[in-house]
C-alpha atoms as an extended CHARMM CRD file, in Angstrom:
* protein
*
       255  EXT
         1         1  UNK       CA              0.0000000000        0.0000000000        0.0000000000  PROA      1               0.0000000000
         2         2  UNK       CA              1.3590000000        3.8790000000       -1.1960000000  PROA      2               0.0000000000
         3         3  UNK       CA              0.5190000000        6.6440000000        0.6920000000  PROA      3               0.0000000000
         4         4  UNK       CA              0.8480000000       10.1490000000       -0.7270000000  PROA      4               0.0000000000
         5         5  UNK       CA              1.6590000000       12.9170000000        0.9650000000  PROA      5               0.0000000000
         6         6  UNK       CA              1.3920000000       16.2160000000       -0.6520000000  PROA      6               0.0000000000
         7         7  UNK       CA              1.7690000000       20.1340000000       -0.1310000000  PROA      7               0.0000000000
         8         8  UNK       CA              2.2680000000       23.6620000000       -1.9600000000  PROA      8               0.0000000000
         9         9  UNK       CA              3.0540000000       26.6830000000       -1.5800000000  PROA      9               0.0000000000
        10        10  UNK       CA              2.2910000000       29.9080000000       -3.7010000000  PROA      10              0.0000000000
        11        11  UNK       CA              4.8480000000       33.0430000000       -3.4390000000  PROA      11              0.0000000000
        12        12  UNK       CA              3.1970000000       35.8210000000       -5.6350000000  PROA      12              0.0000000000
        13        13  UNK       CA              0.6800000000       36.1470000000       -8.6900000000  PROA      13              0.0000000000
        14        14  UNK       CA              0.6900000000       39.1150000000      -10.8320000000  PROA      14              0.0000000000
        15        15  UNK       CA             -1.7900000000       39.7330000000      -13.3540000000  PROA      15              0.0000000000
        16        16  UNK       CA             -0.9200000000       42.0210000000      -16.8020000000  PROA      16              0.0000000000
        17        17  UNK       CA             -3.8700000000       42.7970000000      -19.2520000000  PROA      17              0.0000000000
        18        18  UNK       CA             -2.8070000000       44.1960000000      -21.9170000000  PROA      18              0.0000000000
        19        19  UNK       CA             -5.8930000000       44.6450000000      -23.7530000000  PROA      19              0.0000000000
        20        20  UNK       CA             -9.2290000000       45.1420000000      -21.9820000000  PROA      20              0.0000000000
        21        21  UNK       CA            -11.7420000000       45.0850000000      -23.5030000000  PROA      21              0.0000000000
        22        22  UNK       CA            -13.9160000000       48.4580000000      -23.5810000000  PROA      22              0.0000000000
        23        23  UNK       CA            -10.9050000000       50.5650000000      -23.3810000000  PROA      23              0.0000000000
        24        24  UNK       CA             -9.5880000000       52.4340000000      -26.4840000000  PROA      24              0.0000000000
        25        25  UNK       CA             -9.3260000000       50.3530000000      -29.8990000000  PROA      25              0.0000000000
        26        26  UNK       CA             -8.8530000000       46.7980000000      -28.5420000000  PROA      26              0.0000000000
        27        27  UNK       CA            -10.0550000000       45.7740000000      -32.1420000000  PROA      27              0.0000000000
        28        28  UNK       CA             -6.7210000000       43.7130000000      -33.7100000000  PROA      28              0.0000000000
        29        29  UNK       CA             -7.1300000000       42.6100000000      -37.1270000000  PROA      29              0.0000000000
        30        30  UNK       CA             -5.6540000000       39.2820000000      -38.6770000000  PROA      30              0.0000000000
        31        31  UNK       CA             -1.9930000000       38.5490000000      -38.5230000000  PROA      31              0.0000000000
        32        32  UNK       CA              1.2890000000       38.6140000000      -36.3430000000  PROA      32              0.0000000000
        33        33  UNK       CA              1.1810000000       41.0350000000      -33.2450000000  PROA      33              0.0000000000
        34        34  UNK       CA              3.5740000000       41.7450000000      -30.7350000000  PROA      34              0.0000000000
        35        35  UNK       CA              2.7100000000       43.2070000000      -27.4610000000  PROA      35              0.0000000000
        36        36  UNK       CA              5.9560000000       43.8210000000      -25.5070000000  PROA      36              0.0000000000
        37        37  UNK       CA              6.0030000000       43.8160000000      -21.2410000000  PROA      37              0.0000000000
        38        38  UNK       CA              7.4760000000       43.5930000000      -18.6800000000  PROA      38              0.0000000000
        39        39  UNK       CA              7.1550000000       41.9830000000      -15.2520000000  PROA      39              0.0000000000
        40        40  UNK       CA              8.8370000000       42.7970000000      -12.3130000000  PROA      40              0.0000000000
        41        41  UNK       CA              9.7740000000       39.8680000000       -9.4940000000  PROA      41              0.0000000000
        42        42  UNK       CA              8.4910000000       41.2860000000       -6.0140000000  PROA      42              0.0000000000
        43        43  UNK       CA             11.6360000000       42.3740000000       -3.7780000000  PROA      43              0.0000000000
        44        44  UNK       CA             10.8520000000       39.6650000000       -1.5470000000  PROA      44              0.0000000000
        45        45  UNK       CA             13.4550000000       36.4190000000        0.1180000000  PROA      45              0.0000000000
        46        46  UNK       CA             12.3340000000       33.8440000000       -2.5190000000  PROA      46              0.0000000000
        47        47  UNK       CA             13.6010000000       30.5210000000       -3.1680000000  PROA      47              0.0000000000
        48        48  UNK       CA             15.8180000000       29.8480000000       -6.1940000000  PROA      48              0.0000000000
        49        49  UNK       CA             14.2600000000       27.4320000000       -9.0990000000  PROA      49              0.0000000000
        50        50  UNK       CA             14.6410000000       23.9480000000       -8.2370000000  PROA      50              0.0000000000
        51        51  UNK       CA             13.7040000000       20.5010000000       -9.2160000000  PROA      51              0.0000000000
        52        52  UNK       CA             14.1170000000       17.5380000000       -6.8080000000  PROA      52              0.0000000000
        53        53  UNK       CA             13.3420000000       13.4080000000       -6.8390000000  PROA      53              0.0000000000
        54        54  UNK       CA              9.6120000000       14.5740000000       -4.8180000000  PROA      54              0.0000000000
        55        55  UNK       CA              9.0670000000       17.8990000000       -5.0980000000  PROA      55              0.0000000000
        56        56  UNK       CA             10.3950000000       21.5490000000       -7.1360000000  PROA      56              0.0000000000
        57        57  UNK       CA              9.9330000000       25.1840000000       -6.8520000000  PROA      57              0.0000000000
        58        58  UNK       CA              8.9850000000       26.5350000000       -9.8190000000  PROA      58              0.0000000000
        59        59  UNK       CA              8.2640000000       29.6430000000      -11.9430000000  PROA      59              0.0000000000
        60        60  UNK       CA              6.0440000000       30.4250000000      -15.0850000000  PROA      60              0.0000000000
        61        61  UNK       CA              4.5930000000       32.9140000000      -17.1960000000  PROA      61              0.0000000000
        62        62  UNK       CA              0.9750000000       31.5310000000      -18.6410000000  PROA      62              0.0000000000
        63        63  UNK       CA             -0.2400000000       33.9500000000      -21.8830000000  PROA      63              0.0000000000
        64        64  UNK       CA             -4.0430000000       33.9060000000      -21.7850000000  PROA      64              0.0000000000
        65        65  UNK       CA             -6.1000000000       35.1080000000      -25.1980000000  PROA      65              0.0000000000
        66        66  UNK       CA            -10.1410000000       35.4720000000      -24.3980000000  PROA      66              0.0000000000
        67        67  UNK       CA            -11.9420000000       36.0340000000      -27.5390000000  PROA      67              0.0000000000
        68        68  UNK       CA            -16.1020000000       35.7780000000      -27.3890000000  PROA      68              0.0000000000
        69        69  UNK       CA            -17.8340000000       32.6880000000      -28.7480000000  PROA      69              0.0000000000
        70        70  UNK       CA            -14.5340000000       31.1060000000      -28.0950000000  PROA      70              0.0000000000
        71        71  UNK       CA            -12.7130000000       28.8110000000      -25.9260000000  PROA      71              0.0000000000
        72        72  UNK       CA             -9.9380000000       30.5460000000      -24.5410000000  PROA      72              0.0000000000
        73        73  UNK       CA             -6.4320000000       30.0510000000      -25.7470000000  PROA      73              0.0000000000
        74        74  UNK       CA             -2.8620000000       29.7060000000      -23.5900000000  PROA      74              0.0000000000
        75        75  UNK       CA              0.5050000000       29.6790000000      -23.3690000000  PROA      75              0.0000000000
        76        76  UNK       CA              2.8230000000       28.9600000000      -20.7850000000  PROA      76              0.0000000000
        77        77  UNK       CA              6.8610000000       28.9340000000      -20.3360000000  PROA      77              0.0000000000
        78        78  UNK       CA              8.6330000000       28.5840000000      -17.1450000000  PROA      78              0.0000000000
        79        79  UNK       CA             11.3410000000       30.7250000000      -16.5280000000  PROA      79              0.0000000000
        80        80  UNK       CA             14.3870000000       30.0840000000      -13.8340000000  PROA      80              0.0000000000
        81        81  UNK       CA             14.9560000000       32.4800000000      -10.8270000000  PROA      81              0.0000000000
        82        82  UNK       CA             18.3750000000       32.4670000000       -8.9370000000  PROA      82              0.0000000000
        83        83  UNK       CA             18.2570000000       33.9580000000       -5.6250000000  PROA      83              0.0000000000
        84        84  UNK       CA             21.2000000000       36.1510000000       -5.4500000000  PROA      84              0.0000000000
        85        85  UNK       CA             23.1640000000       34.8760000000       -2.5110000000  PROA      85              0.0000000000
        86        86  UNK       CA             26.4070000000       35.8450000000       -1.2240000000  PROA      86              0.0000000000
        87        87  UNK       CA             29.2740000000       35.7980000000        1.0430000000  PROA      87              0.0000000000
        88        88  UNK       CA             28.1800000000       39.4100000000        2.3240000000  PROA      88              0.0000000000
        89        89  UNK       CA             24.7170000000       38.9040000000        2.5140000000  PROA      89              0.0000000000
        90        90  UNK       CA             24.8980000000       36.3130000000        6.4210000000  PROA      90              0.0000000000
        91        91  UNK       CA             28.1730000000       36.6460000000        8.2090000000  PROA      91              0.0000000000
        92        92  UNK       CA             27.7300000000       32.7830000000        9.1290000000  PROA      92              0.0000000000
        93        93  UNK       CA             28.4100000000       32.2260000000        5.8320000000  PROA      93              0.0000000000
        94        94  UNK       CA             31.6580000000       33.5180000000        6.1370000000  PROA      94              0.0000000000
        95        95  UNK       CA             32.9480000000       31.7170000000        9.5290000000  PROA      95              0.0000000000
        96        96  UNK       CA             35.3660000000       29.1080000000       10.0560000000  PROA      96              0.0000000000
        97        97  UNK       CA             34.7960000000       25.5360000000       10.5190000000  PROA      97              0.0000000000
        98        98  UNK       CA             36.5280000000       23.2040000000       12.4630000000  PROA      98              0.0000000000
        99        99  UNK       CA             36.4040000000       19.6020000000       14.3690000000  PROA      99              0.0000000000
       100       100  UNK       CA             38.2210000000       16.8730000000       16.1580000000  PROA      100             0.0000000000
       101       101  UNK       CA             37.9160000000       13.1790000000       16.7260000000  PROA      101             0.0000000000
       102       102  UNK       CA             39.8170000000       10.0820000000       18.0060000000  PROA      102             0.0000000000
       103       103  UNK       CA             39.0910000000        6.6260000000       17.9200000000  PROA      103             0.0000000000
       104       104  UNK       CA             40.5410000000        3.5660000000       19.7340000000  PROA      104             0.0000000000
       105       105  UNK       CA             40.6240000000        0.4720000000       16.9680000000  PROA      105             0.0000000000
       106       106  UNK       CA             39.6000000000       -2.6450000000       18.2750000000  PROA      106             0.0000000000
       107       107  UNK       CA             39.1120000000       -6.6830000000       17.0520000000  PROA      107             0.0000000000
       108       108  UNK       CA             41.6830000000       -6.5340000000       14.4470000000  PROA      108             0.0000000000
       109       109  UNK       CA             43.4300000000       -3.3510000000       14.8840000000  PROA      109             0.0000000000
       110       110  UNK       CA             44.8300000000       -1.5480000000       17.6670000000  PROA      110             0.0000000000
       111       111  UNK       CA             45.9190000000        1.8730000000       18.8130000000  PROA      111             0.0000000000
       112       112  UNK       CA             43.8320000000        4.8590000000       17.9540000000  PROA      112             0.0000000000
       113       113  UNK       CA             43.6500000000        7.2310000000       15.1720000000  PROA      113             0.0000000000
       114       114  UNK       CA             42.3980000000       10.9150000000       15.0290000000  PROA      114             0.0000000000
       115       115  UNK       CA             41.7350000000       14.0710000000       12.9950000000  PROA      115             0.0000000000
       116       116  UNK       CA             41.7460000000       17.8510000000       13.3410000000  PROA      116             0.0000000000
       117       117  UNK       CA             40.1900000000       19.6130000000       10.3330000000  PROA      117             0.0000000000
       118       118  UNK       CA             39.3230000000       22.8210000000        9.1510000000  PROA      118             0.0000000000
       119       119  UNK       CA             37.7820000000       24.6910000000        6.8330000000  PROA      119             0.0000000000
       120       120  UNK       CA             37.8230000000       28.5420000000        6.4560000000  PROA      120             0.0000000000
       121       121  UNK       CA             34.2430000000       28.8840000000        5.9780000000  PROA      121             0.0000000000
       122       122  UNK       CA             30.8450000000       27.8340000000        5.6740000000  PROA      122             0.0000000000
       123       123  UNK       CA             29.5120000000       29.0830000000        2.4880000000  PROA      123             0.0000000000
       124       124  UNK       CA             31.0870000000       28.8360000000       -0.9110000000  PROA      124             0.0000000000
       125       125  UNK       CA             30.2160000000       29.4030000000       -4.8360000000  PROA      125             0.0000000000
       126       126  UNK       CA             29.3400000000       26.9760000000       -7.1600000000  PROA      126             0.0000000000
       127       127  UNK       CA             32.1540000000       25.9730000000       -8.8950000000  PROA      127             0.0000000000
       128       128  UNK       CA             34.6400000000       27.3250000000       -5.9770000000  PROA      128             0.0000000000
       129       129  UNK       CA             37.2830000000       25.2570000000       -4.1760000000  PROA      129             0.0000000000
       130       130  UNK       CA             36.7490000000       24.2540000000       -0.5230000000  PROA      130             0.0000000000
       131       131  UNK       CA             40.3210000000       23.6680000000        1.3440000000  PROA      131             0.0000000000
       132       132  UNK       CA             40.0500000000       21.4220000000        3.7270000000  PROA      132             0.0000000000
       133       133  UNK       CA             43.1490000000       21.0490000000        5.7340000000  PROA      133             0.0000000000
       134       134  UNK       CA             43.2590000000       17.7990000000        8.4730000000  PROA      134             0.0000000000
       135       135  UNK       CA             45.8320000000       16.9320000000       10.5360000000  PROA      135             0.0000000000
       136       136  UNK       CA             45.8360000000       12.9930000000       10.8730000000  PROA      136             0.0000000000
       137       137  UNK       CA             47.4390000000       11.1600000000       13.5580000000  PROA      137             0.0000000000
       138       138  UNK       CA             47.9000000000        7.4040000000       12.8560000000  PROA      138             0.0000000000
       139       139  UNK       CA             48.9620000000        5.3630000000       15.9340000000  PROA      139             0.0000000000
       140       140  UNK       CA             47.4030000000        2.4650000000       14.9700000000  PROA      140             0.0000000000
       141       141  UNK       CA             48.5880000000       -0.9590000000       13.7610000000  PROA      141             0.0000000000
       142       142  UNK       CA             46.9740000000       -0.5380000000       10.2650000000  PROA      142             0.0000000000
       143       143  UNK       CA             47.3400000000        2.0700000000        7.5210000000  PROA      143             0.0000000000
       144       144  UNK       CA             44.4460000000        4.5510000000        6.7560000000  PROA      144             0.0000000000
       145       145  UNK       CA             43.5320000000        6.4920000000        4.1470000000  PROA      145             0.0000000000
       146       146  UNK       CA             41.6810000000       10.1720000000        4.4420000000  PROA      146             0.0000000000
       147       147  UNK       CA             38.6790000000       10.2460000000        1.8440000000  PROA      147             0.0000000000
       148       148  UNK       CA             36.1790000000       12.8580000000        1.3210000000  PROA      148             0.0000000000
       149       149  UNK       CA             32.4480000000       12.8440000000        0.1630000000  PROA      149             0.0000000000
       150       150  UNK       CA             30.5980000000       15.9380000000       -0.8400000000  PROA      150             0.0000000000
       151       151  UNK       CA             26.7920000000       15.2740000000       -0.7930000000  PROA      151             0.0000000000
       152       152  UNK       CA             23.1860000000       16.6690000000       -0.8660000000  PROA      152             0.0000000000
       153       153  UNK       CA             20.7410000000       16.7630000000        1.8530000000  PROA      153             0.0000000000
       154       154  UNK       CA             17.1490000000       17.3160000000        0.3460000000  PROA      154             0.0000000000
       155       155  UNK       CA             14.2600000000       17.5780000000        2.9060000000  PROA      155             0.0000000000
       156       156  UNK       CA             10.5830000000       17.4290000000        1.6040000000  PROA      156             0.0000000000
       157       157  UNK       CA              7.6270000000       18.7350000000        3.9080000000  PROA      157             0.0000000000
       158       158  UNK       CA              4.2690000000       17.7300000000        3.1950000000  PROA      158             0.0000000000
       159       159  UNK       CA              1.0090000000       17.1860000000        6.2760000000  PROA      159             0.0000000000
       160       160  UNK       CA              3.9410000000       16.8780000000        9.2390000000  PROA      160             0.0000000000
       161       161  UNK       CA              5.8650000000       14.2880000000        7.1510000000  PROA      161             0.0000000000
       162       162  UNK       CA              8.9930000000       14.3560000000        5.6770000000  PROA      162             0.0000000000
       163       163  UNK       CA             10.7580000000       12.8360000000        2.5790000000  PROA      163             0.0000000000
       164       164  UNK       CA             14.3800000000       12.7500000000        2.6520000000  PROA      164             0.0000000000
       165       165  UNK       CA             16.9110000000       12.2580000000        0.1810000000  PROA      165             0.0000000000
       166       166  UNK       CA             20.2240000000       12.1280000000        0.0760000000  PROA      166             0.0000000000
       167       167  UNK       CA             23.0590000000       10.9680000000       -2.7060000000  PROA      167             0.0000000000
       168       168  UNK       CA             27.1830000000       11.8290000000       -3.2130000000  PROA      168             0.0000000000
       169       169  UNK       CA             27.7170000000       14.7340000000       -5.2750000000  PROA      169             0.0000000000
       170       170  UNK       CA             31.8070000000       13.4970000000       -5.8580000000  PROA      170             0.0000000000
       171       171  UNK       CA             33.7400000000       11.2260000000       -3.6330000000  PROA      171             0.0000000000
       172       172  UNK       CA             38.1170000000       12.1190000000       -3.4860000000  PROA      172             0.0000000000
       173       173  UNK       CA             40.4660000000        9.5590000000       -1.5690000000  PROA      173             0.0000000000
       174       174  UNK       CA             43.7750000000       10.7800000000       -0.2060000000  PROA      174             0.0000000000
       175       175  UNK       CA             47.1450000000        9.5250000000       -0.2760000000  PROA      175             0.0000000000
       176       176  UNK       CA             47.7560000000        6.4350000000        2.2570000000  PROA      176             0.0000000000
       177       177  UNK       CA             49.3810000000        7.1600000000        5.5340000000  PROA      177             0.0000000000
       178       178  UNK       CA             51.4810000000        4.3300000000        7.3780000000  PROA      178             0.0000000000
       179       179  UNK       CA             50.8950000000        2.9550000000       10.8140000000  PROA      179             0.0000000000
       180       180  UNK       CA             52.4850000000        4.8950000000       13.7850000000  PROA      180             0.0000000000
       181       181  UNK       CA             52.5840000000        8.3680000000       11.8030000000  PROA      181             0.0000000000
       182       182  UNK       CA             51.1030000000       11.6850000000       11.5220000000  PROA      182             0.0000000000
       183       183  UNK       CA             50.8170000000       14.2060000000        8.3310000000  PROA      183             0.0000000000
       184       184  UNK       CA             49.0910000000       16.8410000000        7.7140000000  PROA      184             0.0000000000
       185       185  UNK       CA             47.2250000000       16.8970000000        4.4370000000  PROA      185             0.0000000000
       186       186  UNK       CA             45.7400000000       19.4940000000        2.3600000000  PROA      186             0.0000000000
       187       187  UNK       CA             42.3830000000       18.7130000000       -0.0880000000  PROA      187             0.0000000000
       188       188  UNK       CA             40.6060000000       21.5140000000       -2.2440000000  PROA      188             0.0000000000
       189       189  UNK       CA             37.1170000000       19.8460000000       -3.0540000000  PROA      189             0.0000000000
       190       190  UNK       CA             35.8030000000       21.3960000000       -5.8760000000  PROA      190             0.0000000000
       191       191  UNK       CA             32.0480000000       22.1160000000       -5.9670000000  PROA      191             0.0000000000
       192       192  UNK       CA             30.7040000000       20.9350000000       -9.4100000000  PROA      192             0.0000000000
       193       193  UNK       CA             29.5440000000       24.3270000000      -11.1230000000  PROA      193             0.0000000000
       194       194  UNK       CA             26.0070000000       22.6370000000      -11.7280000000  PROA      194             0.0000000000
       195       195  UNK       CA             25.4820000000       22.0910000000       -7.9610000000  PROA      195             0.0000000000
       196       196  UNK       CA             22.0640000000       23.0670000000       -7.1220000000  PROA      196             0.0000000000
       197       197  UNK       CA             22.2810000000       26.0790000000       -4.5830000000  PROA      197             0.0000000000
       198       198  UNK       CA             21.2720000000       25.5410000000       -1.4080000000  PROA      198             0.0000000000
       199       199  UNK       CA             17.7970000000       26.5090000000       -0.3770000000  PROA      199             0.0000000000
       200       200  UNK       CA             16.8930000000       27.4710000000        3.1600000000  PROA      200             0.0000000000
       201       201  UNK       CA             14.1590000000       29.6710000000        3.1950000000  PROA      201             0.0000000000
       202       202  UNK       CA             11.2040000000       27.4130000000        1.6070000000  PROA      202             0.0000000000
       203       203  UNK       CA              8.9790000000       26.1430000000        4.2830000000  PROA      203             0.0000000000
       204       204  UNK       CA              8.1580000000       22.9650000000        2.3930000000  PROA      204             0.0000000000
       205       205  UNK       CA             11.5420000000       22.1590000000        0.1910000000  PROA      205             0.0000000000
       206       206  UNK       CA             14.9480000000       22.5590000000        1.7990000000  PROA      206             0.0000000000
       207       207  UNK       CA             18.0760000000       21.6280000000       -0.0520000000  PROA      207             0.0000000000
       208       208  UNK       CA             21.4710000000       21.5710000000        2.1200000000  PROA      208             0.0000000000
       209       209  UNK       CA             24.6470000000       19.8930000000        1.6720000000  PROA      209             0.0000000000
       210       210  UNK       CA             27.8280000000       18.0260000000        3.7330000000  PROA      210             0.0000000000
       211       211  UNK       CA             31.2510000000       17.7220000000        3.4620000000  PROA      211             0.0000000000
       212       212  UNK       CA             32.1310000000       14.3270000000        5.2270000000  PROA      212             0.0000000000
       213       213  UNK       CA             35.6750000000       13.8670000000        5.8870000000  PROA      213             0.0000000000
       214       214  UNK       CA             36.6790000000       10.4570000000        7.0520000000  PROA      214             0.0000000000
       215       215  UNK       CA             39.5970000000        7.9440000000        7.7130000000  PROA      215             0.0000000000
       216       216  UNK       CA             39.6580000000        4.6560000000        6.3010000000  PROA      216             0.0000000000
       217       217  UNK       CA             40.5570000000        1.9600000000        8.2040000000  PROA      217             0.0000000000
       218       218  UNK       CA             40.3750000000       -2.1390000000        7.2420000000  PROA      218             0.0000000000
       219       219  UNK       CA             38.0880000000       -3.8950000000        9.7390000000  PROA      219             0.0000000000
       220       220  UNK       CA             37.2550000000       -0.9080000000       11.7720000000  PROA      220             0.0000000000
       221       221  UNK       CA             34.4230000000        1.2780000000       11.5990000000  PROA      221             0.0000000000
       222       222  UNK       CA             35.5480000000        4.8510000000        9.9610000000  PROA      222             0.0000000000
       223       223  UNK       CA             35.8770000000        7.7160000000       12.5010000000  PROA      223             0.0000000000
       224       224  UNK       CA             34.8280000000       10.7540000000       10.9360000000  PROA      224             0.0000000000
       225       225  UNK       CA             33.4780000000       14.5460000000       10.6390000000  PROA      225             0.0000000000
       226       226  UNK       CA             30.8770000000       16.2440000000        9.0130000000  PROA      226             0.0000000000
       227       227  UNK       CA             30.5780000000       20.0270000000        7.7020000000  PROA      227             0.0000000000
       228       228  UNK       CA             27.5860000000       21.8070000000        6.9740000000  PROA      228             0.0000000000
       229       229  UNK       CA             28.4230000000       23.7590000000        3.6200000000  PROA      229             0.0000000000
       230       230  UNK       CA             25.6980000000       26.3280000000        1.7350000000  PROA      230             0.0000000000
       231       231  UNK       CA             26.2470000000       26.5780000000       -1.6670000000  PROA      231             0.0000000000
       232       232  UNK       CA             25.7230000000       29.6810000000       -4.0290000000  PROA      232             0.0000000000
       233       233  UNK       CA             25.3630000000       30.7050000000       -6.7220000000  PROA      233             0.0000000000
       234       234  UNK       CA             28.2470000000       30.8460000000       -9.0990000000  PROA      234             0.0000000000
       235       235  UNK       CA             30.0890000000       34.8270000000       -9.0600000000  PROA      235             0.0000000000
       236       236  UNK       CA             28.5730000000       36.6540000000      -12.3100000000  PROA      236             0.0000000000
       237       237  UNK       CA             31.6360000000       38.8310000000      -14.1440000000  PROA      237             0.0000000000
       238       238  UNK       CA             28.8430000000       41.8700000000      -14.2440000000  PROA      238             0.0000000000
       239       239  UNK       CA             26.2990000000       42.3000000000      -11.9990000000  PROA      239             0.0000000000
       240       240  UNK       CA             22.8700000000       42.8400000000      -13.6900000000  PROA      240             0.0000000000
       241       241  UNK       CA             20.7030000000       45.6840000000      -13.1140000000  PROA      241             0.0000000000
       242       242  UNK       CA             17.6420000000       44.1070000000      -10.9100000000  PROA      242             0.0000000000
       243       243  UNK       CA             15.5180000000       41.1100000000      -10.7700000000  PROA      243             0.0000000000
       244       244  UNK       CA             13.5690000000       41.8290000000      -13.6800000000  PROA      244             0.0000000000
       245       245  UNK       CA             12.6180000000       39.6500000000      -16.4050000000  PROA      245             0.0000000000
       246       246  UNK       CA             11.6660000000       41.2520000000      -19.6060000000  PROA      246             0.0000000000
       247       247  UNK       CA              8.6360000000       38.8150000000      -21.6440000000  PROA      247             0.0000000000
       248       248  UNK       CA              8.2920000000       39.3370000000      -25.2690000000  PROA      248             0.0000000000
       249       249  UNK       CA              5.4920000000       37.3370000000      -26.4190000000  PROA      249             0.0000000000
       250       250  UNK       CA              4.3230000000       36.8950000000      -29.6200000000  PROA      250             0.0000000000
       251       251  UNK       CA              0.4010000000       36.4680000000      -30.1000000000  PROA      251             0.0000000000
       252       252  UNK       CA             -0.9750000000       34.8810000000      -32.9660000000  PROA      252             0.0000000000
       253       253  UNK       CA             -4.7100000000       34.1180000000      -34.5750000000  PROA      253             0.0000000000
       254       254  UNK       CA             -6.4200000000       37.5040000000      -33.6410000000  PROA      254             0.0000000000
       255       255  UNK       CA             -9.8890000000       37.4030000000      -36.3890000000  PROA      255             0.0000000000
């Protein structure tokens, strides 16, 4: 037996005639018309476009021609919004990150084995390098190996439930380090440039990502660390001027 739970949410609705009827000359004769218009995106904290295993957040423009005696006729196109996050925007974006932890091997392997790691800061670009620098100390009988897994976190609310989902964005393994040793080793993960940005301010959709950094050791469980990492979106060369998306729609049929 399935059960389905589902949920929505609506941000804004704006509504554009641009003919009414019993206003001026609204009279269009046969042929190609173009009506140009623009639209502008209230100033508000929306949620970036996004499209998940069980849910998305999506935007559209829907074209609607009313004639009398007919059935109406429509168009609709969706059209991606980026919310324009950066470094400057949260100071928490912009603070270090760092944790320890030991573990004592036992069954087949003995001794312990820890790591110190840090990162310089929480939030980073698509496409942008995160240096992760750990200090590994290897006092066990075994070798290890430091490995690293970037991966997404998405949460979906619907009627007090929720769906999670999770998968590996890119998985990097380190060079081996001998028993009874220490190194410290440096790692830039590299956040692929298509990397959904993170979305934390949607009620019902929340997409987050970790950086797990962990040792591997044969017949032992893997001690390791987690990082909470917000991703956005990529640096633009030139800023634009406003959230405003210009809609030039082409309207056909008028008789």
């Amino acid at each position: 037996m399935t059960i389905t739970y589902r949920n929505k949410e609506k941000y804004f609705s704006i509504n554009q005639v641009v003919l009414e009827e019993g206003k001026g000359n609204n009279v269009v004769g046969q042929g190609c018309h173009v009506y140009p218009f623009t639209f502008k995106i209230p100033e508000q904290d929306l949620p970036s476009s996004f499209k998940g295993k069980f849910g998305k957040i999506q935007y559209s423009l829907e074209a609607n021609l009313s004639r009398s005696m007919r059935v109406d006729t429509k168009a609709k196109t969706k059209f991606t919004l980026i919310h324009k996050g950066n470094l400057n925007s949260d100071p928490s974006l912009m603070t270090p990150q760092h944790s320890i932890t030991n573990k004592k091997m036992k069954l087949f392997t003995s001794g312990t084995v820890g790591m110190d790691v840090n990162i310089a800061q929480t939030g980073f670009h698509q496409g942008e390098g995160i240096k992760v620098v750990a200090s590994i100390q290897n006092t066990s009988s075994r070798e290890i190996k430091p490995k690293y897994c970037l991966y997404k976190k998405y949460s979906y609310f619907a009627q007090r439930r929720r769906k999670l989902e999770t998968k590996p964005i890119l998985k990097e393994v380190g060079d081996t380090i001998p028993p009874l040793a220490g190194q410290t080793v440096t790692r830039i993960i590299t956040i692929p440039p298509t990397t959904c940005a993170s979305i934390l301010n949607c009620n019902i959709i929340k997409a987050e990502y970790r950086l797990r950094v962990y040792l591997d050791v044969k017949y032992a469980s893997d001690p390791e660390i987690k990082f909470n990492i917000v991703v956005l979106p990529a640096l633009q060369e030139k800023p634009d001027d406003g959230e405003h998306v210009p809609v030039y729609p082409t309207l056909f049929g008028f008789s």
